[in-house]
Residue frames as qw, qx, qy, qz and C-alpha x, y, z in Angstrom:
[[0.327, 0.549, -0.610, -0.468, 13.41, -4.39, 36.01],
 [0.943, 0.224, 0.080, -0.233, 12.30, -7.69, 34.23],
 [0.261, -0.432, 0.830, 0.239, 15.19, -10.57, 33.50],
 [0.734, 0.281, -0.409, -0.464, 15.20, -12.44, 30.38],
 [0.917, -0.216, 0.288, -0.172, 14.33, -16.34, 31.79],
 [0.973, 0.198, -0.032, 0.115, 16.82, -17.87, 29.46],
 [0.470, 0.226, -0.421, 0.742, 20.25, -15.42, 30.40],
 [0.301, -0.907, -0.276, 0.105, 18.89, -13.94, 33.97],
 [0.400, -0.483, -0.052, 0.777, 22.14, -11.76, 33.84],
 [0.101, 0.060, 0.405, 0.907, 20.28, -10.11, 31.04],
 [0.370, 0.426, 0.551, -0.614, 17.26, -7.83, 31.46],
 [0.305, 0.590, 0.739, 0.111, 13.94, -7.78, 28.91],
 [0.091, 0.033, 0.083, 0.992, 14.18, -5.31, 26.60],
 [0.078, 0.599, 0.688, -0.402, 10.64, -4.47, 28.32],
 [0.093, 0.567, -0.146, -0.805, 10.49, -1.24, 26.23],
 [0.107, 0.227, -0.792, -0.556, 10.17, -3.20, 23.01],
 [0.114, -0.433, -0.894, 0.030, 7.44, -5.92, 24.35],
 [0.141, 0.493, 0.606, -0.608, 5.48, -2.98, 25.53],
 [0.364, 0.445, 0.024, -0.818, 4.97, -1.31, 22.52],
 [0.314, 0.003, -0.829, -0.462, 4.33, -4.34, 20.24],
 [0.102, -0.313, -0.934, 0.138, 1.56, -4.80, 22.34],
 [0.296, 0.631, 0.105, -0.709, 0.27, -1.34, 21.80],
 [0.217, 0.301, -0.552, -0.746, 0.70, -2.13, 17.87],
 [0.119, -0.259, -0.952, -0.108, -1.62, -5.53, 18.48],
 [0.150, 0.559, 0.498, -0.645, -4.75, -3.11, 20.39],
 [0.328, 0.642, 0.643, 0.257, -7.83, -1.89, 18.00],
 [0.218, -0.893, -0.002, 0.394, -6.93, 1.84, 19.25],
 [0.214, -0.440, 0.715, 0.499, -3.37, 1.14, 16.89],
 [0.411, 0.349, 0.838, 0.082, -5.62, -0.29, 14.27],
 [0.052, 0.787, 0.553, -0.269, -7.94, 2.56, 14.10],
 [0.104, -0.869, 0.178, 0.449, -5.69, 4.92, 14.47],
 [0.322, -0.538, 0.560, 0.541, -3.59, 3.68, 11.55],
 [0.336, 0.544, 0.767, -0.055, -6.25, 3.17, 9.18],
 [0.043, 0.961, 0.247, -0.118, -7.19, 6.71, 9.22],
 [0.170, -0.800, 0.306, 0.488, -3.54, 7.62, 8.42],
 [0.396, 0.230, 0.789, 0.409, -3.30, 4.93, 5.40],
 [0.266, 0.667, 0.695, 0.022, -6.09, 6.81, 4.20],
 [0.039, -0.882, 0.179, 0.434, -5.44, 10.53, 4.96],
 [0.154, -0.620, 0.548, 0.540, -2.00, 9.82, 2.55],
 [0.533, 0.471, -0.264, -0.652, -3.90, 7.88, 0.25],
 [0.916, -0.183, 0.354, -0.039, -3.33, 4.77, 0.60],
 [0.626, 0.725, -0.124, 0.261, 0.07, 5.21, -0.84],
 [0.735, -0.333, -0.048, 0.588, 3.70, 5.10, 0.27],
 [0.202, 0.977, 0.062, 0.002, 4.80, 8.89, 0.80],
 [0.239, -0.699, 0.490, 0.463, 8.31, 7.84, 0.30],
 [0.318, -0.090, 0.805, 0.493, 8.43, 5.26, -2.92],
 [0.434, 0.192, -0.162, -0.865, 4.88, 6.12, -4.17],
 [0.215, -0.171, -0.951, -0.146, 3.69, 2.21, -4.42],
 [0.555, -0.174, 0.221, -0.783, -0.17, 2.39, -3.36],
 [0.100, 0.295, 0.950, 0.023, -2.54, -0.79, -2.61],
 [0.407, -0.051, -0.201, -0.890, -5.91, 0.05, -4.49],
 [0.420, -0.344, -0.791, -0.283, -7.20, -2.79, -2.74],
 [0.111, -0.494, -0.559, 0.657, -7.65, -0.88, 0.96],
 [0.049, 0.767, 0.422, -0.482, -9.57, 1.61, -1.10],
 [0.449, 0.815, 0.285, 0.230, -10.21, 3.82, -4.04],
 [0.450, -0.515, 0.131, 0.718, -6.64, 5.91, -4.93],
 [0.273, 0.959, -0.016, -0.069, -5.90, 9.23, -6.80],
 [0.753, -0.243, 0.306, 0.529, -3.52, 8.72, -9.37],
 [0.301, 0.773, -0.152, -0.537, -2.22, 12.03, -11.35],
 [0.839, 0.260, 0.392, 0.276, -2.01, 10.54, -14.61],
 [0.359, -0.578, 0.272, 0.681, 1.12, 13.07, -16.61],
 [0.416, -0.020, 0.784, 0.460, 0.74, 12.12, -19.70],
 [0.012, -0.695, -0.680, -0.232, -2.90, 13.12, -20.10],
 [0.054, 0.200, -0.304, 0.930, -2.73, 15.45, -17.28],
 [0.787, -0.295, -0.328, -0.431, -5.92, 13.32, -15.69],
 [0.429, -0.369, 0.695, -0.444, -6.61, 12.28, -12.10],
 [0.633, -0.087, -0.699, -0.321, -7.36, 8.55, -12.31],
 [0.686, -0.377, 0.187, -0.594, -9.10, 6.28, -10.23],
 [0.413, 0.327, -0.848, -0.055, -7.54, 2.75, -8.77],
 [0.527, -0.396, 0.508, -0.554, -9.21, -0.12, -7.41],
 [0.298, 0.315, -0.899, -0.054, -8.36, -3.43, -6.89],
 [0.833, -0.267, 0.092, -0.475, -10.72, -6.19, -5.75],
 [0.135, -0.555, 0.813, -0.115, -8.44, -8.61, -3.84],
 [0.638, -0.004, 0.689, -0.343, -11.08, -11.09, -3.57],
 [0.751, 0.580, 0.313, -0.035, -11.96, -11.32, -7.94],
 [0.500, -0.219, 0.475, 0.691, -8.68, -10.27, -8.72],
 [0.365, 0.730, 0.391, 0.425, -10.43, -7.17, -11.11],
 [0.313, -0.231, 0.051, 0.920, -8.79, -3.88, -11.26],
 [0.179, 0.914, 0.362, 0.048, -11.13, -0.82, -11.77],
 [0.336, -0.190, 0.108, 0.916, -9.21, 2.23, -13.31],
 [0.116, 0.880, 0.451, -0.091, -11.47, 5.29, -13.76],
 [0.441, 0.199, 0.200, 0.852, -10.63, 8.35, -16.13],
 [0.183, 0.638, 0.599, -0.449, -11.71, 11.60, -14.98],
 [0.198, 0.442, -0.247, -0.840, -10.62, 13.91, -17.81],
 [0.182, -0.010, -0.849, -0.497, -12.18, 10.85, -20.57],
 [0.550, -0.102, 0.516, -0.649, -15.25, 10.22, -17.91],
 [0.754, 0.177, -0.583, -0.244, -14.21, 6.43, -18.95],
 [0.646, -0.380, 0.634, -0.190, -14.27, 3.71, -16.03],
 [0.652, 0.390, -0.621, -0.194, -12.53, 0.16, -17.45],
 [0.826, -0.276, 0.399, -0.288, -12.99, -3.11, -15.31],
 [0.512, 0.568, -0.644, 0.018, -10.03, -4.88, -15.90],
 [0.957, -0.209, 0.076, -0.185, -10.23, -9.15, -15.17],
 [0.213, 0.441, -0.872, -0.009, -6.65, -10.70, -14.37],
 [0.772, -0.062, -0.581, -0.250, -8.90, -13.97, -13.74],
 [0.754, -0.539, 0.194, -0.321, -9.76, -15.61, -10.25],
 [0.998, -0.051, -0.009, 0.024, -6.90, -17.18, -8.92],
 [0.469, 0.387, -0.023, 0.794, -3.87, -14.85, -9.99],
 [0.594, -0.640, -0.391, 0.292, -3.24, -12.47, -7.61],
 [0.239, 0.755, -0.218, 0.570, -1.76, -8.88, -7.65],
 [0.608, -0.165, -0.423, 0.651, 1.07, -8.91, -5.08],
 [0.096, -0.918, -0.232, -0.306, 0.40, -5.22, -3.23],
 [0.538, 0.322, -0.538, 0.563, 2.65, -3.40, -1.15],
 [0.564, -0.555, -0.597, 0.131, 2.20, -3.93, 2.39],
 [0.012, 0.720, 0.052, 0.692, 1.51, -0.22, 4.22],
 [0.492, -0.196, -0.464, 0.710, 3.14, 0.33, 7.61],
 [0.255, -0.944, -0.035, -0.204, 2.35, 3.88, 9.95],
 [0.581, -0.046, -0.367, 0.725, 5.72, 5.29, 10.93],
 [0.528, -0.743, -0.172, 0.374, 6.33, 7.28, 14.01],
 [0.535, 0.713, -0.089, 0.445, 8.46, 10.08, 12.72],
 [0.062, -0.530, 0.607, -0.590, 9.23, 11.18, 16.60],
 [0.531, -0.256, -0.802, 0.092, 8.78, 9.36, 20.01],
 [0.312, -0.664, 0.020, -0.679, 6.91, 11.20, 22.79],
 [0.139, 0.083, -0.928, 0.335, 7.44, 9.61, 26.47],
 [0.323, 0.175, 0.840, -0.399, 4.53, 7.86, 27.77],
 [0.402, 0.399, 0.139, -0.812, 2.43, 8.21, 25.09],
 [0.760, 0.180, 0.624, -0.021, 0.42, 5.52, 23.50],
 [0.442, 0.018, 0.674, 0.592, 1.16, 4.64, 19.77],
 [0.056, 0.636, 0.601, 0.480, -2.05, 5.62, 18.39],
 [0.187, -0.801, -0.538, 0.183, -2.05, 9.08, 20.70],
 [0.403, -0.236, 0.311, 0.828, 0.08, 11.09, 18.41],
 [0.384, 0.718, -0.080, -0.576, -0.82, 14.01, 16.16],
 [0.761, 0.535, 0.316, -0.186, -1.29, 13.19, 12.82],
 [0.308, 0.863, -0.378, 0.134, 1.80, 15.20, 11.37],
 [0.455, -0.706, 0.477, -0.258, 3.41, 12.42, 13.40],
 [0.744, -0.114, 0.658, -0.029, 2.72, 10.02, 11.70],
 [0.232, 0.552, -0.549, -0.583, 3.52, 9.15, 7.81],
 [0.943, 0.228, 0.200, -0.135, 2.29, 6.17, 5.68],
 [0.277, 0.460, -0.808, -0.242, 5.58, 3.97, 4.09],
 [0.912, 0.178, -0.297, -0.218, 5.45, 0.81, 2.81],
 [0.896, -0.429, 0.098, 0.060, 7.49, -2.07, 4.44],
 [0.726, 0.458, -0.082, 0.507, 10.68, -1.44, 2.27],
 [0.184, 0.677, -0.282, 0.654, 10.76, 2.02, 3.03],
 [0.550, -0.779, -0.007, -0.301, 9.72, 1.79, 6.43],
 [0.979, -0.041, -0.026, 0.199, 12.65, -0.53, 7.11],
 [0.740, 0.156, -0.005, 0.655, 14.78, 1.31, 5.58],
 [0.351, -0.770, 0.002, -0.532, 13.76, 4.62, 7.53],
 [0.825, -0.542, 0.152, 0.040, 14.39, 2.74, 10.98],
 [0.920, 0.098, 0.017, 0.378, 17.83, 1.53, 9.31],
 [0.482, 0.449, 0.003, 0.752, 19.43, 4.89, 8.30],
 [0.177, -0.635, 0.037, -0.751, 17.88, 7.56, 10.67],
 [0.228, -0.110, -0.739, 0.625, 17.68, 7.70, 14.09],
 [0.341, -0.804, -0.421, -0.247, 13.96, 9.03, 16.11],
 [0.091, -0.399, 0.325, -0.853, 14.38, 11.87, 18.33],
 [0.398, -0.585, -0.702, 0.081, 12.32, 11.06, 21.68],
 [0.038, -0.445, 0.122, -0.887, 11.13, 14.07, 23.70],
 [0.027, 0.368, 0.813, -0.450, 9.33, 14.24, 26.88],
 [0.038, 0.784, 0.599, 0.161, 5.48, 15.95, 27.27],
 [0.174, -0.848, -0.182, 0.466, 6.90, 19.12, 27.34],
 [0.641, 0.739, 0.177, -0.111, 7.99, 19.02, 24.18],
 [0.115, -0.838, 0.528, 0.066, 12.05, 19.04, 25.36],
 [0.858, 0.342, -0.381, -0.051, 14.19, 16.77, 23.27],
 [0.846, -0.444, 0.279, 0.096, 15.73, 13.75, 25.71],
 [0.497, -0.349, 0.723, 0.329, 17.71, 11.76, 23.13],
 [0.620, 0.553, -0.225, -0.509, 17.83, 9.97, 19.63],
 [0.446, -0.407, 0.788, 0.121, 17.86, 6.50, 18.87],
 [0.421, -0.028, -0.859, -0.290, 17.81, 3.26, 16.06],
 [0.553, 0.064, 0.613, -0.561, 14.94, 1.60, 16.72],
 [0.071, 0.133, 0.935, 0.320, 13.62, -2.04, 14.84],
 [0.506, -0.050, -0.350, -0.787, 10.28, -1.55, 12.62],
 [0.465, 0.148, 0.702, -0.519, 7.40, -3.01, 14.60],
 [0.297, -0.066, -0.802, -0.514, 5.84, -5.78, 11.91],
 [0.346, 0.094, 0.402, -0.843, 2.09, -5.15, 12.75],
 [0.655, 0.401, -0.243, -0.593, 0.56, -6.99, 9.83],
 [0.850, 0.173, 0.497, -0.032, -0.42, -10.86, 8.78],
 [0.467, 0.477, -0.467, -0.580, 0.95, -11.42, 5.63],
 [0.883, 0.231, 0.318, -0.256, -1.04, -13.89, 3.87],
 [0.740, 0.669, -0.050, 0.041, 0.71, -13.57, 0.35],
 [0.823, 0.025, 0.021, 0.567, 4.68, -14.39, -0.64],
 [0.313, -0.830, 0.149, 0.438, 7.15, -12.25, 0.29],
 [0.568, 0.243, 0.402, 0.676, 7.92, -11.20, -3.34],
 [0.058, -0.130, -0.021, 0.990, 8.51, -7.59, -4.57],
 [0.356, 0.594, 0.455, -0.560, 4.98, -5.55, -5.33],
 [0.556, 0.645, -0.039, -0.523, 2.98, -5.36, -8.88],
 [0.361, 0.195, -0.806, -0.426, 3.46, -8.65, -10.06],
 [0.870, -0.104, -0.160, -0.454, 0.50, -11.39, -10.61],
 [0.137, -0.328, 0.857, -0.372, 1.20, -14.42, -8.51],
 [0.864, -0.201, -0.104, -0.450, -0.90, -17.83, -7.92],
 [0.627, -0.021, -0.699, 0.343, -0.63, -20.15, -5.13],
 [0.492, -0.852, -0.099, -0.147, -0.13, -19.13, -1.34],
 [0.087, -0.892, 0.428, -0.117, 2.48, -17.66, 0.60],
 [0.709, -0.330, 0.565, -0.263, 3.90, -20.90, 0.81],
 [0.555, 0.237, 0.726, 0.331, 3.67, -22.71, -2.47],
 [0.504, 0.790, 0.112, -0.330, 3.11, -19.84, -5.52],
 [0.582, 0.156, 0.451, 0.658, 5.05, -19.34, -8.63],
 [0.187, 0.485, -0.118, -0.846, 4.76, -15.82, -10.74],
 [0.525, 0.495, 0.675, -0.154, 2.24, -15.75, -12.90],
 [0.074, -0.043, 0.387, 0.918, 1.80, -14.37, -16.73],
 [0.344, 0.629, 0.378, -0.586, -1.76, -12.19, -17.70],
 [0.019, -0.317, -0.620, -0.717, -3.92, -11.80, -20.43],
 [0.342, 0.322, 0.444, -0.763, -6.78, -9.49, -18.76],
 [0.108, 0.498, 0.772, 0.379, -9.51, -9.03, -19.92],
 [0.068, -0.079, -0.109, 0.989, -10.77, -5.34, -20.84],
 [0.065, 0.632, 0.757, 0.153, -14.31, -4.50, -20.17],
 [0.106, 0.274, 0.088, -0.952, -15.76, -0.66, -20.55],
 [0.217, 0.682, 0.660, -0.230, -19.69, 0.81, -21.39],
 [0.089, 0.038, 0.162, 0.982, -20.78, 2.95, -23.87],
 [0.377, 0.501, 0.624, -0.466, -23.84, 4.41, -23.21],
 [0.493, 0.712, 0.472, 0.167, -26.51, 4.77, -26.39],
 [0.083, 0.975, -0.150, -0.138, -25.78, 8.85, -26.78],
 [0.191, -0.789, 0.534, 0.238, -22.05, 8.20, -27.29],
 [0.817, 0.061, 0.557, 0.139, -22.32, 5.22, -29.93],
 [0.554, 0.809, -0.056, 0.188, -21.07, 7.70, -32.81],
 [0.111, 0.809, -0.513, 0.264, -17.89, 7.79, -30.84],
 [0.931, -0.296, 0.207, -0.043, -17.76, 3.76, -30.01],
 [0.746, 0.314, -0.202, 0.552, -13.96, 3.60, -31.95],
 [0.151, 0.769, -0.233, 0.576, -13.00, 6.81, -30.73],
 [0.671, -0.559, 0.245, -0.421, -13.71, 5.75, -27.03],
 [0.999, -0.010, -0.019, 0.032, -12.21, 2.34, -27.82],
 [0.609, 0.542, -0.206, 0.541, -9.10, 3.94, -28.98],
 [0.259, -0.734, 0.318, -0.541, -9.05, 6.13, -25.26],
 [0.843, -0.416, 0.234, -0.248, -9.70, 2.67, -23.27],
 [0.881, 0.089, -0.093, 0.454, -6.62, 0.68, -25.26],
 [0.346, 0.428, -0.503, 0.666, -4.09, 3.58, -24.53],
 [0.394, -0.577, 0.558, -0.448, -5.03, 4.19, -20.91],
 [0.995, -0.023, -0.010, -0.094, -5.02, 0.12, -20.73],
 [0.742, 0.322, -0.219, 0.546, -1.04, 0.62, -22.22],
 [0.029, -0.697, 0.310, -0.646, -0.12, 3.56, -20.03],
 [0.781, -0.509, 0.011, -0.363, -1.56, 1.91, -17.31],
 [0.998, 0.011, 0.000, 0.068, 0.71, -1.11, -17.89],
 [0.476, 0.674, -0.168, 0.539, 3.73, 0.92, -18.88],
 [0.236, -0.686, 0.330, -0.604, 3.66, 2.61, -15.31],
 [0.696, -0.340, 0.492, -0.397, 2.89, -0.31, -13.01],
 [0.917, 0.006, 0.361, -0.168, 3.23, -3.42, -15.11],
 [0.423, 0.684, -0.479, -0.352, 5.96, -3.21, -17.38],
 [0.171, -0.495, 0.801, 0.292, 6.98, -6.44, -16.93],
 [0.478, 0.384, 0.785, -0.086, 4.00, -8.14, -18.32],
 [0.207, 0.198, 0.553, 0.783, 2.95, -7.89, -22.01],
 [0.313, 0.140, -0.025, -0.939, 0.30, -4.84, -23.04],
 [0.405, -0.223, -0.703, -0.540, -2.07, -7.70, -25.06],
 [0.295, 0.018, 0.711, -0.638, -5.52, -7.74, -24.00],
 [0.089, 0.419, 0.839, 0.336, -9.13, -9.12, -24.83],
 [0.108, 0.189, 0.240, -0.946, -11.42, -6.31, -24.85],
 [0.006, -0.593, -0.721, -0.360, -14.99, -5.54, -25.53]]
């Protein structure tokens, strides 16, 4: 057994240090990618997604239409694709402003002895966001089983923070400028760009009229606190 250097009558919770050093390995990387992805890049307990790790499927109710989200972290544009309207809209919240995102965690739903982090079945594993994940670890206890599949025990166990954050540690889906360090909330005016091709210029209002309500819906769901006005063309 290891002693912590600063009380030696207390040992290292060695159990802890080992697996934050599985969560730092490209294996725990990899592997947690591919489960971000599998669930959509979406929390499967609060439903927050980041559309900036990748293109998300959002069921849109209202319409009954699957949209498309994607966020470019780096130009701070938002692509939102309609499939039932087959209308894509390239919304500009302007370089410099920043959509806050929520920050996507892999939880462990059981613990297996000896078995690395990233050498679980899939069904093992669950995409939440840092809230929930938090609060998952807080309220529930993990079962641990050995490789034979015979439950040992059940304990609390602290969420392993795996992740840089760059950006301020304010709630998700508001606009922000500065750095984690020095920002302030920000207010938007996008700008709303969308194409009509030639063939479909007898229906350039009608189309205009599709691209300002999914523009308000859009907002309505994810942005209420910021006003609907936009500049379009």
């Amino acid at each position: 057994m290891s002693w912590d250097k600063r009380d030696p009558k207390r040992p290292l919770n060695t159990e802890k240090i080992m697996y934050k050093e599985q969560y730092q390995t490209l294996e725990w990387f990899n592997k947690k990618q591919m489960i971000i992805q599998k669930d959509n890049f979406t929390c499967q307990s609060c439903k927050k997604f980041d559309p900036s790790l990748g293109t998300v499927a959002v069921f849109n109710p209202k319409e009954n239409d699957l949209e498309f989200h994607r966020y470019d972290s780096n130009s701070s544009i938002y692509y939102l694709t309609s499939q039932k309207h087959g209308m894509a809209l390239k919304i500009n919240f302007h370089f410099g402003t920043w959509l806050k995102r929520p920050i996507l965690q892999v939880h462990h739903k059981r613990y297996i002895e000896s078995l690395k982090v990233w050498d679980y079945e899939d069904n093992d594993l669950t995409t939440l966001c840092k809230s929930c994940h938090s609060e998952e670890h807080r309220n529930k206890t993990i079962e641990i089983f050995n490789l034979n599949g015979e439950l040992i025990t059940q304990k609390h166990y602290e969420p392993i923070d795996d992740d840089e954050q760059s950006s301020p540690n304010i709630r998700p889906w508001v606009f922000y400028s500065g750095n984690r360090d020095n920002y302030q909330i920000s207010d938007v005016l996008p700008f709303v760009g969308y194409f009509v091709q030639e063939k479909d210029l007898n229906r350039f209002e009608e189309m205009r009229k599709i691209a300002n309500e999914m523009v308000e819906y859009f907002f309505e769901r994810f942005l209420p606190d910021y006003s609907k006005k936009t500049n379009n063309t």
